[in-house]
N, CA, C and O of each residue as an XYZ file, in Angstrom:
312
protein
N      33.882    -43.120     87.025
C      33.848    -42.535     85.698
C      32.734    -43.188     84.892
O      32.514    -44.398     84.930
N      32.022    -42.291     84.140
C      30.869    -42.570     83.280
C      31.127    -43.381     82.128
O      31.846    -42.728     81.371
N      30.952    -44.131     81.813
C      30.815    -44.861     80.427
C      29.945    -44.108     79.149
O      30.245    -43.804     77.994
N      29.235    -44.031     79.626
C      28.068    -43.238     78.827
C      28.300    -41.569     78.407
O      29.153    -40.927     79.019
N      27.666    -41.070     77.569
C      27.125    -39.732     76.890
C      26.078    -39.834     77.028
O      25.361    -40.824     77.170
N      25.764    -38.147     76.979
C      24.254    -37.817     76.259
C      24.857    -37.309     75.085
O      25.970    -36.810     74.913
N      23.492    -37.627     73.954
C      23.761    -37.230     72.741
C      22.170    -36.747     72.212
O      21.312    -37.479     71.719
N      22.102    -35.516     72.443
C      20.339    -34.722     72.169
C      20.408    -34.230     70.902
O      21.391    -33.776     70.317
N      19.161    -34.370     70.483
C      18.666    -34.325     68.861
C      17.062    -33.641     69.130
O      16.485    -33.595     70.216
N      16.663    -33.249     68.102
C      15.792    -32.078     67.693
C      15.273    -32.769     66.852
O      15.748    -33.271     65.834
N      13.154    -32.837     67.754
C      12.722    -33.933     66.855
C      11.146    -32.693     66.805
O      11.053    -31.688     67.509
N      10.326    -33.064     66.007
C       8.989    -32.091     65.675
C       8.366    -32.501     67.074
O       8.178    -33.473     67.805
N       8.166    -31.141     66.975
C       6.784    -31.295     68.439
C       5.624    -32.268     67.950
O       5.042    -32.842     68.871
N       5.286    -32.489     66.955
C       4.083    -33.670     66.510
C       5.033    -34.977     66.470
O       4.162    -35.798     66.181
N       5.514    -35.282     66.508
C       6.534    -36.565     67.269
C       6.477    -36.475     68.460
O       5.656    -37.244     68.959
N       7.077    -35.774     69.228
C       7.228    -35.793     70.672
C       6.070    -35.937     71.016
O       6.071    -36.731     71.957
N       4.571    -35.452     70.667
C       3.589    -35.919     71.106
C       3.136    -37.005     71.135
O       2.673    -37.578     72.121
N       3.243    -37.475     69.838
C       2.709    -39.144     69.714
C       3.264    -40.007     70.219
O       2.800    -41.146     70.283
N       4.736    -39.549     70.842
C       5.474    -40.596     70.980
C       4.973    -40.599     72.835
O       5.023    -41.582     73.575
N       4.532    -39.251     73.195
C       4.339    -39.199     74.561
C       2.756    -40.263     74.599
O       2.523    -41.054     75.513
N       2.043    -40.086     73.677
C       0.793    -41.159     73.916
C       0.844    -42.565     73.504
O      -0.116    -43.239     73.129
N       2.417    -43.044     73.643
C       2.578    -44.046     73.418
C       3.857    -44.283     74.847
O       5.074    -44.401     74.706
N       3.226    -44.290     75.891
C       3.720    -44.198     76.635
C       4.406    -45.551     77.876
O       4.895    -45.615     79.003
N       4.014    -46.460     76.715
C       4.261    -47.857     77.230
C       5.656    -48.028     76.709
O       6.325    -48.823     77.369
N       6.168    -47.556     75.834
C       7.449    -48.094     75.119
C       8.250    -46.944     75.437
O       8.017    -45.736     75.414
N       9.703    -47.946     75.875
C      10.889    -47.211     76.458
C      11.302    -46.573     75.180
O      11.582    -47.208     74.163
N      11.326    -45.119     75.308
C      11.953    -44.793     73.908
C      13.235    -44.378     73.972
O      13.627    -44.026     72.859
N      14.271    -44.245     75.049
C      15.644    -44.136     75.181
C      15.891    -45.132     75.140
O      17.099    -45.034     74.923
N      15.553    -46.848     75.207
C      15.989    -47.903     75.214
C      15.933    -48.319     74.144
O      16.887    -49.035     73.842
N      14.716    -48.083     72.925
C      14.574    -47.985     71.250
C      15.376    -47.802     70.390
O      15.823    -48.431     69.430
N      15.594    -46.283     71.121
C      16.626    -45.194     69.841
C      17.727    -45.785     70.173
O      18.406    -46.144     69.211
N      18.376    -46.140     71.789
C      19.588    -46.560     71.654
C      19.927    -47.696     70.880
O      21.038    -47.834     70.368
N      18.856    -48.642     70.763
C      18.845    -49.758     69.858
C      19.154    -49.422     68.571
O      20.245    -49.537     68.014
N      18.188    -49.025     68.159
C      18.524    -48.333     66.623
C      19.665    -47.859     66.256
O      20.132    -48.084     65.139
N      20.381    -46.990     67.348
C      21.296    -45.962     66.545
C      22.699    -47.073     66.730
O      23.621    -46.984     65.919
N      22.758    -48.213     67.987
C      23.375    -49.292     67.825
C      23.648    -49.563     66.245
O      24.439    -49.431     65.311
N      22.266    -50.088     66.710
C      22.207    -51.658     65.262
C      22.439    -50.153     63.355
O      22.827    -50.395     62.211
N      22.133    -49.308     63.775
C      22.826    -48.179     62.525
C      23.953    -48.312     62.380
O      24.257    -48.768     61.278
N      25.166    -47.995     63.390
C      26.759    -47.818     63.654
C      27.633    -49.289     63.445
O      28.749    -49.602     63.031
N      26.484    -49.953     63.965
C      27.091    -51.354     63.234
C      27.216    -51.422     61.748
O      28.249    -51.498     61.083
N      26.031    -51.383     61.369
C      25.721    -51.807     60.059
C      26.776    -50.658     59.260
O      27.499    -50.981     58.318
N      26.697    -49.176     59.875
C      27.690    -48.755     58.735
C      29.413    -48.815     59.161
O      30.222    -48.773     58.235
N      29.757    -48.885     60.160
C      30.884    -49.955     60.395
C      31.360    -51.033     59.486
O      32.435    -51.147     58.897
N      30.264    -51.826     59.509
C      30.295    -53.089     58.454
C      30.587    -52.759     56.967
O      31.421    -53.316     56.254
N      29.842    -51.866     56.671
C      29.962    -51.090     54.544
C      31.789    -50.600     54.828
O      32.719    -50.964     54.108
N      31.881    -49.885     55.816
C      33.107    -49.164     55.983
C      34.344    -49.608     55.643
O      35.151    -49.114     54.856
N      34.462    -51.192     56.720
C      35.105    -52.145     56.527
C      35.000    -52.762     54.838
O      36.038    -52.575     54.203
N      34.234    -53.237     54.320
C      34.195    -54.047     53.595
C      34.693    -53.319     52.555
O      35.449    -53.862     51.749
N      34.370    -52.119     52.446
C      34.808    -51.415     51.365
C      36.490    -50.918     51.301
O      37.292    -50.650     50.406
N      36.500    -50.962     52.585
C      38.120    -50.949     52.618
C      38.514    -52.498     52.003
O      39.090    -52.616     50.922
N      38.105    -53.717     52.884
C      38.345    -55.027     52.181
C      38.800    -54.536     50.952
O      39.965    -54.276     50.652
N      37.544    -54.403     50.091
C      37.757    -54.550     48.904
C      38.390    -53.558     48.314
O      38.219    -53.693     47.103
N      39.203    -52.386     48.605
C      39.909    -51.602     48.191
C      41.501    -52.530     48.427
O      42.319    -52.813     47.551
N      41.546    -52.771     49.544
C      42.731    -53.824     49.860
C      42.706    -54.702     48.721
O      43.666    -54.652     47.952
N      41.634    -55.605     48.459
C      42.245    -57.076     47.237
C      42.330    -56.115     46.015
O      43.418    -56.297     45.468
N      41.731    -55.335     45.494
C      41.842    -54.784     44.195
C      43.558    -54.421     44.142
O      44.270    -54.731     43.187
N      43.994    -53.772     45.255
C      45.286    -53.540     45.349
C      46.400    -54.774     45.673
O      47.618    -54.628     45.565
N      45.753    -55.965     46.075
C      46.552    -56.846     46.275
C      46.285    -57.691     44.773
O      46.978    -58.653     44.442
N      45.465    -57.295     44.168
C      45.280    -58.928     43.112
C      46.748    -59.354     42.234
O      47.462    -58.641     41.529
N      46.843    -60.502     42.516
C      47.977    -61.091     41.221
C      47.860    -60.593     40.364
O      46.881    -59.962     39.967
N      48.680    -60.741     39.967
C      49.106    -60.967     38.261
C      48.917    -62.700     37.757
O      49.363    -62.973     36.643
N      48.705    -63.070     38.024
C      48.720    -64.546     37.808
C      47.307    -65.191     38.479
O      46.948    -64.956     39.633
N      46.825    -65.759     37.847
C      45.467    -66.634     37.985
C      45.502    -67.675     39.056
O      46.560    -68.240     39.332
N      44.522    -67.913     39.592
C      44.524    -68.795     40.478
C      44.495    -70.033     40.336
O      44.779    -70.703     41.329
N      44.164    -70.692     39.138
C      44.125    -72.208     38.694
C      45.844    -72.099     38.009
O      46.039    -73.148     37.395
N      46.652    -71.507     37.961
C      47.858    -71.125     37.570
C      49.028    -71.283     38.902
O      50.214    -71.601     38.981
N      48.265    -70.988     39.582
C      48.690    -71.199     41.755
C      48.677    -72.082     41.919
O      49.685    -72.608     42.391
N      47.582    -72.803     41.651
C      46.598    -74.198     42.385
C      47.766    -74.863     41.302
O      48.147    -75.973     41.672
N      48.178    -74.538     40.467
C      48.362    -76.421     39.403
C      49.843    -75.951     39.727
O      50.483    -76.995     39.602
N      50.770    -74.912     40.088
C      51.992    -75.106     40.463
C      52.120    -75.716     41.724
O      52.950    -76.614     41.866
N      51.428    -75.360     42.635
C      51.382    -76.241     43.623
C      51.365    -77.372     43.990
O      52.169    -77.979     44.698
N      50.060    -77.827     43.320
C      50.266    -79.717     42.782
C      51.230    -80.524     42.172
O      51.363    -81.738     42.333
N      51.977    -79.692     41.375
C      53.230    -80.160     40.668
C      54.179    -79.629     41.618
O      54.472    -80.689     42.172
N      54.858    -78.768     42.196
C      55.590    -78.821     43.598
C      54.769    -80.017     44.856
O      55.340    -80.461     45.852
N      53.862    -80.210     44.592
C      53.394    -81.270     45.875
C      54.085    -82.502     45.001
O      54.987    -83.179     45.494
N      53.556    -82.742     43.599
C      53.728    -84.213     43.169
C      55.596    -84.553     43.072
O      55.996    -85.715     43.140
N      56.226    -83.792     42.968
C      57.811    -83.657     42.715
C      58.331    -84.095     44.295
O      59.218    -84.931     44.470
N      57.732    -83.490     45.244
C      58.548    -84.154     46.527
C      58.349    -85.201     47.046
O      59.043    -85.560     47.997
């Protein structure tokens, strides 16, 4: 079983040319790079923006130096 796809795209015939007189560079090994390091990067916004939809929905009600100094006073009491 294949791991892989093809995935074909529609590029100007004045591309396909230049890219044919540049015929030293793997250009299925390029684009796959690219469209990689793309899916990452918007993966990454995807996530984060969920993150931060998550803390907005998680934030206290109560301050964090309000946390921190009950804590210290439950640490200093035992």
């Amino acid at each position: 079983m294949s791991t892989k796809a093809v995935y074909s795209i529609r590029i100007p015939a004045e591309l396909r040319k230049t890219m044919q007189e540049m015929a030293e560079i793997n250009w299925q090994e390029e684009i796959r790079c690219l469209l990689e390091e793309f899916v990452q990067n918007k993966r990454k916004e995807r996530l984060l923006a969920r993150a931060k939809t998550l803390r907005k929905e998680m934030k206290a009600e109560t301050s964090a130096s309000v946390l921190i100094r009950e804590d210290r006073d439950a640490r200093a009491r035992a």
